[in-house]
N, C-alpha and C positions, 0 to 999 in steps of 0.2 A: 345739705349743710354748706356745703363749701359753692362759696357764691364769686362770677365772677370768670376770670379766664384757667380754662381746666390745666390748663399746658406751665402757668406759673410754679416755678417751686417753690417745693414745701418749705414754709417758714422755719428758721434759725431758732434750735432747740434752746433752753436754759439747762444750768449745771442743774437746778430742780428740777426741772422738765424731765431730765435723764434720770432723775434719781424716783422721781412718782411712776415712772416708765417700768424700773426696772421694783417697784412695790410692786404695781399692779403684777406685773408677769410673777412675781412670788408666790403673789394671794391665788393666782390661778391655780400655781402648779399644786400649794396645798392643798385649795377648795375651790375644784373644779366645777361641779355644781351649784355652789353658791353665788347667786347676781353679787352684786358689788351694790352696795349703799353708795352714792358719792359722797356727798354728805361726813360723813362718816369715817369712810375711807381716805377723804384727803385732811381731816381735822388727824387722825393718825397719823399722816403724810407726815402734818406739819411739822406735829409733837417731833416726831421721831428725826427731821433733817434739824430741829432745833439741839439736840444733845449729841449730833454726828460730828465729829472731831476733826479740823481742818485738815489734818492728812486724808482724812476718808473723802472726804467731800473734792479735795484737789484733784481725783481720778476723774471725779464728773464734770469740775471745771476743765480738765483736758480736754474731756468729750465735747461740752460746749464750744470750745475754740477750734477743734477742729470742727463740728458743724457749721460754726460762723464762714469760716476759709470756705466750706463745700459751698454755702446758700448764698455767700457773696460771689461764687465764681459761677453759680446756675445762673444768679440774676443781672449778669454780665452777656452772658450768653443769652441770656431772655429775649433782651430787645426794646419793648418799652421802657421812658426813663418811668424817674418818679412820675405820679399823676396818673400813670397807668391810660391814659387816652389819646388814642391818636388823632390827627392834627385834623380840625374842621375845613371841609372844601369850600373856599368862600365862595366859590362859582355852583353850587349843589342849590339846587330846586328849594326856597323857604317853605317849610310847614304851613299847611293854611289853619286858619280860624278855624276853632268848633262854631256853633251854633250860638253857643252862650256866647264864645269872644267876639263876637260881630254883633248882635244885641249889646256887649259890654261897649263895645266901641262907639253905637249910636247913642246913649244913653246916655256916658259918665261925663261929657261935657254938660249934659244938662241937670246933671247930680248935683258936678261941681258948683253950677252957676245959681241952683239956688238954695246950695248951703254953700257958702266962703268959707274956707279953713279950716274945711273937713278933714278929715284922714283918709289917708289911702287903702288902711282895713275897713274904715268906716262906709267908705263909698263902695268897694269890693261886697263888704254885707247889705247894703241899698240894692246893690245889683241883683245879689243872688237872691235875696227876698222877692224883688222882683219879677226875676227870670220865672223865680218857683211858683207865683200866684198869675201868671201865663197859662191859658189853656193850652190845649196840643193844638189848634188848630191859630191859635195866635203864636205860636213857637214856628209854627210852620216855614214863613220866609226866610227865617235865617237857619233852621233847618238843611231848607232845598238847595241853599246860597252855598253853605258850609258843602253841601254835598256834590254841586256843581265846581267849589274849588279844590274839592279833595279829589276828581276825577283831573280835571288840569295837571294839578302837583302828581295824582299815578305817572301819568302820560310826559312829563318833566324829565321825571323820575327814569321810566323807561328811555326815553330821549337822551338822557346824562349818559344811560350805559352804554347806550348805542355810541355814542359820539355826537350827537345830532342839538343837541343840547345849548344854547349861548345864555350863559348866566349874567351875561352884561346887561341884559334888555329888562330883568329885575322881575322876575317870572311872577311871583306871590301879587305885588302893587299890579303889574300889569293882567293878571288873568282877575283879579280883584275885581278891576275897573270894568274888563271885559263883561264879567257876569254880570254886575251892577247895570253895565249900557243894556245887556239883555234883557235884564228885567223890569228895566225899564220902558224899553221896546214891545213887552208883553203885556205891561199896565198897559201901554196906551193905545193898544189894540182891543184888548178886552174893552176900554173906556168906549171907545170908537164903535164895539160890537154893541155894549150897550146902550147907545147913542143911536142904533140906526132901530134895535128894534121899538 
């Protein structure tokens, strides 16, 4: 259930938070046996903190305000601000293309040009309609592409931790192009192989 960084604290109670808190622990000690409806149980919750008398309720407002002091002074000591994410290395290895975004990429200029004033969900469902009525073996090159840039970006990757790494040179564009001149280099060799026999 709790999603996210384990080490954050626990979120800043309500004066009802404390008061459904200290129901629940009631109904236990009663009807220990008995699951708990929620449903059920917090529609009584409600009823019951609705005819509770602001002197009774001001004990739990206490309780709330000092939780507030506790979870504003945990998340002081935390560390991340708000946003919760820390800062992107502009110098870190780009993610390369799936298969599909390198097909997407060949493609959508040719979407665009012969429909004008398409939309950009519209031509995104051109694509994938597309992509989807592709055998596997016409999926293949941008398959092998995709799998040849995501071996680069591993090796990037490992290079960044080492130190070894210069993200000035613009790794993703340039191992892009690398693959592309290889594959290119392999059409024209197979052409060549076919050529001779």
């Amino acid at each position: 259930m709790a999603k996210g960084d384990p080490k954050k604290p626990k979120g800043k109670m309500t004066a009802y938070a404390f008061f459904v808190q200290t129901c629940r622990e009631e109904h236990k000690k009663k009807n220990p046996e008995v699951p708990v409806n929620f449903a059920e149980f917090s529609k009584k919750c409600s009823e019951r903190w609705k005819t509770m008398s602001s002197k009774e309720k001001s004990k739990l407002d206490e309780m709330a305000k000092v939780d507030k002091v506790r979870y504003d002074r945990e998340m002081k000591d935390y560390g991340p601000a708000k946003g919760g994410q820390k800062k992107k290395d502009p110098n870190a290895p780009k993610r390369p293309p799936s298969g599909f975004f390198l097909f997407c990429s060949e493609f959508r200029p040719q979407i665009k040009s012969t429909n004008p004033g398409i939309s950009i969900g519209d031509v995104a469902k051109k694509l994938g309609e597309m992509w989807n009525n592709l055998s596997d073996s016409e999926k293949q090159p941008y398959v092998s592409k995709a799998a040849k840039l995501k071996e680069k970006y591993e090796k990037d990757v490992a290079d960044k931790s080492k130190g070894k790494f210069d993200g000035a040179k613009g790794p993703a564009k340039v191992a892009r192009k690398k693959v592309e001149e290889e594959d290119e280099e392999e059409e024209q060799e197979e052409e060549e192989e076919e050529e001779d026999e």
